[in-house]
C-alpha positions in Angstrom: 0.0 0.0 0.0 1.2 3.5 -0.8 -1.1 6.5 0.6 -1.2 9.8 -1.4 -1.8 12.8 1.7 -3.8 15.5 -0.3 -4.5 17.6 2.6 -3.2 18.2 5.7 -6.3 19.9 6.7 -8.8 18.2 9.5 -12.2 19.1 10.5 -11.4 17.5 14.1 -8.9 18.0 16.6 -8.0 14.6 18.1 -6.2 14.5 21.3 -4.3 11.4 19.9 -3.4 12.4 16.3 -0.1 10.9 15.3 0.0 13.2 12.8 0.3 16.1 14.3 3.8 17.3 12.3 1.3 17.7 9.6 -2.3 18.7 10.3 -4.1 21.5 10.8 -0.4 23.4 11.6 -0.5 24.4 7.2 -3.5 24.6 4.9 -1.2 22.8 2.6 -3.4 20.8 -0.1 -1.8 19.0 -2.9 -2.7 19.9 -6.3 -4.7 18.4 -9.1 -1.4 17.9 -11.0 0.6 16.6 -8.3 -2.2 14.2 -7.5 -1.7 12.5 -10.9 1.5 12.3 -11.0 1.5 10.6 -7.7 -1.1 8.5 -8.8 1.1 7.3 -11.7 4.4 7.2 -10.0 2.5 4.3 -7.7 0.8 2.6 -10.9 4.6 2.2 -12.6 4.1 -1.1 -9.5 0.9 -3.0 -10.7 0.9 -4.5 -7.6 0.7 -1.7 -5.4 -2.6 -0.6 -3.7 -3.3 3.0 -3.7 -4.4 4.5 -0.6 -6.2 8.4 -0.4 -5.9 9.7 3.6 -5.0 13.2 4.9 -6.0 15.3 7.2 -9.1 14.5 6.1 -9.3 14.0 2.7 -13.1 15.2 1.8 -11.9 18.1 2.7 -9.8 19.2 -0.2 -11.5 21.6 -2.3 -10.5 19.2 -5.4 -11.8 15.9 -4.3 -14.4 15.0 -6.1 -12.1 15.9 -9.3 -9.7 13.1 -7.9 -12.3 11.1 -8.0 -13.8 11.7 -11.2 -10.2 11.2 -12.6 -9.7 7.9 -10.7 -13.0 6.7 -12.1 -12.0 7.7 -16.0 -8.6 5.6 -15.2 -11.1 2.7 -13.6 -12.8 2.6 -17.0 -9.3 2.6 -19.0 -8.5 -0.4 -17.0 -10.0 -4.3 -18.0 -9.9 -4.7 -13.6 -11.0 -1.9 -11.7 -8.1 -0.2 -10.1 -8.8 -1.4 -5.7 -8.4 2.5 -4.1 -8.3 2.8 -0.2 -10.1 5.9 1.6 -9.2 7.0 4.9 -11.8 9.4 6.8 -13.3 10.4 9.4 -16.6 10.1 7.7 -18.0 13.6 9.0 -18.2 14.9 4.7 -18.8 11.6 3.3 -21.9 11.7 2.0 -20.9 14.9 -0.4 -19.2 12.2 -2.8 -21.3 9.1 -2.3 -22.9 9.3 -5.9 -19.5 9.7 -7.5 -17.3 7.2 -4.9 -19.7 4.6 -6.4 -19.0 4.4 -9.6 -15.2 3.1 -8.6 -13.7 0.4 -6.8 -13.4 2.2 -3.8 -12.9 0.4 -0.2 -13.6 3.0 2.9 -11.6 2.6 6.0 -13.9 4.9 8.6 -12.3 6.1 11.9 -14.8 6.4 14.7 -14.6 8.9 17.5 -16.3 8.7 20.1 -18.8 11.9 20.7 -16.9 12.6 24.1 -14.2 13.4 21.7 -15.9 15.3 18.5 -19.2 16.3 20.1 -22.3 15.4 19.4 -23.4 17.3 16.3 -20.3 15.5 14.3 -21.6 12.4 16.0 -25.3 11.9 14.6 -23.5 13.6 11.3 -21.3 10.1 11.3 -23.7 7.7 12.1 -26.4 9.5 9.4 -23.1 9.0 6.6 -22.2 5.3 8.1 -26.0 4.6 7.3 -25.4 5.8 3.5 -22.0 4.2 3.3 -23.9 0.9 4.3 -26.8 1.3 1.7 -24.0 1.9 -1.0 -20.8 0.2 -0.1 -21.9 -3.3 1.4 -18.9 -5.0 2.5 -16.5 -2.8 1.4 -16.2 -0.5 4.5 -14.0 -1.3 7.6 -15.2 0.7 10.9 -12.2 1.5 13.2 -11.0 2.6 16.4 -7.7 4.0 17.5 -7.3 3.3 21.6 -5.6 5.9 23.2 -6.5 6.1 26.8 -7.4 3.6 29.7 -10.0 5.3 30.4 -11.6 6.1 27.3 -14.9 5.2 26.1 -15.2 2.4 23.5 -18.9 0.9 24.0 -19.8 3.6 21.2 -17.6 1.6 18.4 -19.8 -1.7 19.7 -23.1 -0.1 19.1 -21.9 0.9 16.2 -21.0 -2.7 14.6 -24.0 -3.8 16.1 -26.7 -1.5 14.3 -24.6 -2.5 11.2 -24.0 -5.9 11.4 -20.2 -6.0 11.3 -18.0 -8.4 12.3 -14.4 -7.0 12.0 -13.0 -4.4 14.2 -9.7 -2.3 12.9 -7.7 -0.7 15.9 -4.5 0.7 16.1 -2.8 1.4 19.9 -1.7 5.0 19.5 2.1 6.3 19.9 2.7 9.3 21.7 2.4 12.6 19.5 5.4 14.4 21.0 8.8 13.7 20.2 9.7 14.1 24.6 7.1 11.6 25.3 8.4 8.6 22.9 11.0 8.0 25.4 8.9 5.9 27.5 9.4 2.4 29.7 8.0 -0.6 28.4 6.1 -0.9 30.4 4.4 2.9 30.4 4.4 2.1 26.5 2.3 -1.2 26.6 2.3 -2.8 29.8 -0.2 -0.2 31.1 -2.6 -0.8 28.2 -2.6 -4.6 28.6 -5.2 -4.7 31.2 -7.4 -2.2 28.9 -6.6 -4.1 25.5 -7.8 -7.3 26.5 -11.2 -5.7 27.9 -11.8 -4.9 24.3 -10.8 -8.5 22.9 -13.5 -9.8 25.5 -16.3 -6.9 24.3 -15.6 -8.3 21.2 -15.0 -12.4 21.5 -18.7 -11.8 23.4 -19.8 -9.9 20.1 -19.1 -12.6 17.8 -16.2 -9.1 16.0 -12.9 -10.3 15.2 -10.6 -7.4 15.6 -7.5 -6.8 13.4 -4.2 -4.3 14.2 -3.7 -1.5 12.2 -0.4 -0.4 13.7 1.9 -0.6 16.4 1.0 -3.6 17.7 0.9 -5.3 21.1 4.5 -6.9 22.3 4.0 -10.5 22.6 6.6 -10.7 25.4 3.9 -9.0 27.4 1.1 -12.1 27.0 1.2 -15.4 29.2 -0.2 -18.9 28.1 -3.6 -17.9 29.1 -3.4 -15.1 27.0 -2.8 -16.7 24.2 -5.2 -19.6 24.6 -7.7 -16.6 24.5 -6.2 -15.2 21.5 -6.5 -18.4 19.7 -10.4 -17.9 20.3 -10.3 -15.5 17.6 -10.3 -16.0 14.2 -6.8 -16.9 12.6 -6.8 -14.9 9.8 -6.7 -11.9 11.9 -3.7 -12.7 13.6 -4.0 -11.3 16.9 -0.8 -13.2 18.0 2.1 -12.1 16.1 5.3 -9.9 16.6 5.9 -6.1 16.6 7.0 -5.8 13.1 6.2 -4.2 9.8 7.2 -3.3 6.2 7.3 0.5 5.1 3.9 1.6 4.2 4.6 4.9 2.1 2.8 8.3 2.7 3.2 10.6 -0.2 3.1 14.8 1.3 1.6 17.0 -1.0 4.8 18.3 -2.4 5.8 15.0 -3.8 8.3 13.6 -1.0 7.4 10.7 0.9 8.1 9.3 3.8 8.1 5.5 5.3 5.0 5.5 7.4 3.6 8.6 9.8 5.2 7.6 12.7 8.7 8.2 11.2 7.8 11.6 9.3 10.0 13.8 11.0 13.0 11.6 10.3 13.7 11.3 6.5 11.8 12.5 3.3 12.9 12.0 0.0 11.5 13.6 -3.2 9.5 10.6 -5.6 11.3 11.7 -8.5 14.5 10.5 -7.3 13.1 6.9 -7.6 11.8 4.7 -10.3 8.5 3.4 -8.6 7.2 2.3 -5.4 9.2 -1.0 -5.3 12.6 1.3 -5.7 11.3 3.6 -2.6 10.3 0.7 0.0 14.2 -0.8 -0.6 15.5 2.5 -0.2 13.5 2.5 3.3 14.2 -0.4 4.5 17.9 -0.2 3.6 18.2 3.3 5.2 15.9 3.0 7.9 14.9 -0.7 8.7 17.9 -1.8 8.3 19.3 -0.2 11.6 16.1 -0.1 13.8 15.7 -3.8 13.9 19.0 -3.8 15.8 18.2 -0.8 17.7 16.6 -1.9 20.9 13.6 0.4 21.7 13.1 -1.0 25.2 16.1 -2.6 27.9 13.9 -5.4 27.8 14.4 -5.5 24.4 18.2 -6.1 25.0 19.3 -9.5 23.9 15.9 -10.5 22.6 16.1 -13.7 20.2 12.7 -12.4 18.4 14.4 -9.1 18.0 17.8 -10.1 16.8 16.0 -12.1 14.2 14.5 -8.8 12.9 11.0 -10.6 14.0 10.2 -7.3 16.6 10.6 -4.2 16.3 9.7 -4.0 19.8 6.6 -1.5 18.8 6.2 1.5 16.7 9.0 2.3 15.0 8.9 6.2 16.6 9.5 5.2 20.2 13.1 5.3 18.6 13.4 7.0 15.8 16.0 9.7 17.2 18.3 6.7 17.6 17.8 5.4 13.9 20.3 8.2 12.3 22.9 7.9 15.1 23.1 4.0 15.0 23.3 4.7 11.5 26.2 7.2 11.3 27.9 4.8 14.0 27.9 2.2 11.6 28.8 4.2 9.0 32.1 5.3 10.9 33.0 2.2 12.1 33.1 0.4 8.3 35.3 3.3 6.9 37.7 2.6 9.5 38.2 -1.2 9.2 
């Protein structure tokens, strides 16, 4: 997958964002030019899936062009090209008619109304109710857990008036660079406790929840955990190590950068690289590369899973200011020998 950020703009103001480098802080939008040639730098790799995200992407003044241009390309094409949206689902229902005509799969983020209020709250459920008339089974409904002590029965009232049965979460990582330096065990041992209560709420629901992101250390689980882990369904893969391949955000002004959580570490410009196959190597072997042998916890230290290159011990961004100095170590210590 390789996302294309058209806006940095955001009609909410999450207290978890982990993209906060980018939005709301510019008006930024990418233009309709720039959106196409994105969209063809990513097609040069057939077998890449296109993703659209921002900000909030049904905001940009130009949308609905994007998608009347991905539709023309849709009907160039003997299979329809699979295209990835990422929203909020607050504007939605401005582009139904034309999102329809595509092959588009919505990947909705729901907030609670303790966090956007209750106005943008009905306005979601009234747009998940025409996303359901017009998109069944191609819409994911997700949550991203950020708090203890947050409210979550919302997201189960929600799969429940719909009739879903699969859950996307993600475990959020701290927003500020001063506040990635934590323990292990104030990075995911606190959250254990929490996480599991919304495996239960959802093994009792008959959902099967998937990870987005930064997923839970398996160090951290016992045997009974993961006999209850096994309950769910295996395609979902609730038990599995803290790894993950570059994902690829494209910024509006054409440089990308290996996933969110590592945006304030490198961007390159796409026209420096061939396709998206070219770009992923060049992440992995400048970034990758190193962090699987940077431990990101002193737990980590000496881990079989992680000298392996199995674990990443976590979101890559819990150590990304270590990344470039490992790196420049090892680049010192080579030219020597």
């Amino acid at each position: 997958m390789t996302n294309i950020i058209i806006t940095y703009k955001c009609n909410l103001k999450c207290c978890y964002c982990f993209a906060n480098e980018f939005v709301n802080k510019t008006s930024k939008n990418i233009t309709f030019e720039d959106f196409i040639k994105a969209y063809y730098f990513i097609r040069r790799n057939e077998r890449d899936r296109i993703g659209i995200i921002g900000g909030e992407p049904t905001l940009h003044p130009e949308f609905g062009r994007m998608i009347e241009f991905l539709n023309g390309e849709n009907r160039k094409q003997k299979f329809k090209i699979p295209v990835q949206i990422y929203t909020n689902g607050i504007e939605i229902d401005k582009y139904i008619g034309i999102l329809k005509k595509g092959n588009y799969h919505l990947l909705i983020n729901c907030n609670s109304p303790k966090v956007i209020g209750e106005t943008s709250y009905k306005k979601l459920l009234d747009n998940l109710r025409l996303i359901d008339k017009n998109f069944k089974k191609k819409y994911v409904v997700g949550i991203n857990l950020f708090s203890e002590t947050m409210d979550y029965e919302y997201i189960f009232e929600i799969l429940k008036e719909f009739k879903l049965k699969t859950l996307r979460f993600s475990l959020t990582v701290p927003n500020l660079a001063e506040k990635k330096h934590l323990s292990r065990e104030e990075a995911f041992g606190k959250k254990k406790e929490f996480l599991f209560k919304v495996f239960e709420k959802c093994r009792e629901n008959g959902i099967s929840p998937f990870y987005d992101c930064n997923i839970f250390l398996s160090c951290l689980t016992n045997p009974e955990d993961l006999k209850f882990l096994k309950t769910f369904k295996e395609r979902y893969n609730l038990i599995k190590y803290s790894s993950c391949n570059p994902v690829i955000d494209i910024l509006p002004d054409l440089k990308a950068i290996r996933c969110f959580g590592m945006s304030d570490y490198m961007k390159v410009s796409i026209n420096d690289f061939k396709n998206t196959e070219e770009l992923r190597k060049f992440f992995e072997e400048e970034i990758d590369h190193y962090a699987k042998k940077i431990p990101t916890f002193e737990e980590c230290r000496g881990c079989e899973e992680m000298m392996l290159g199995n674990c990443y011990g976590g979101c890559l961004a819990y150590k990304a200011d270590r990344i470039e100095e490992y790196k420049q170590h090892c680049k010192q210590f080579f030219n020597k020998v």
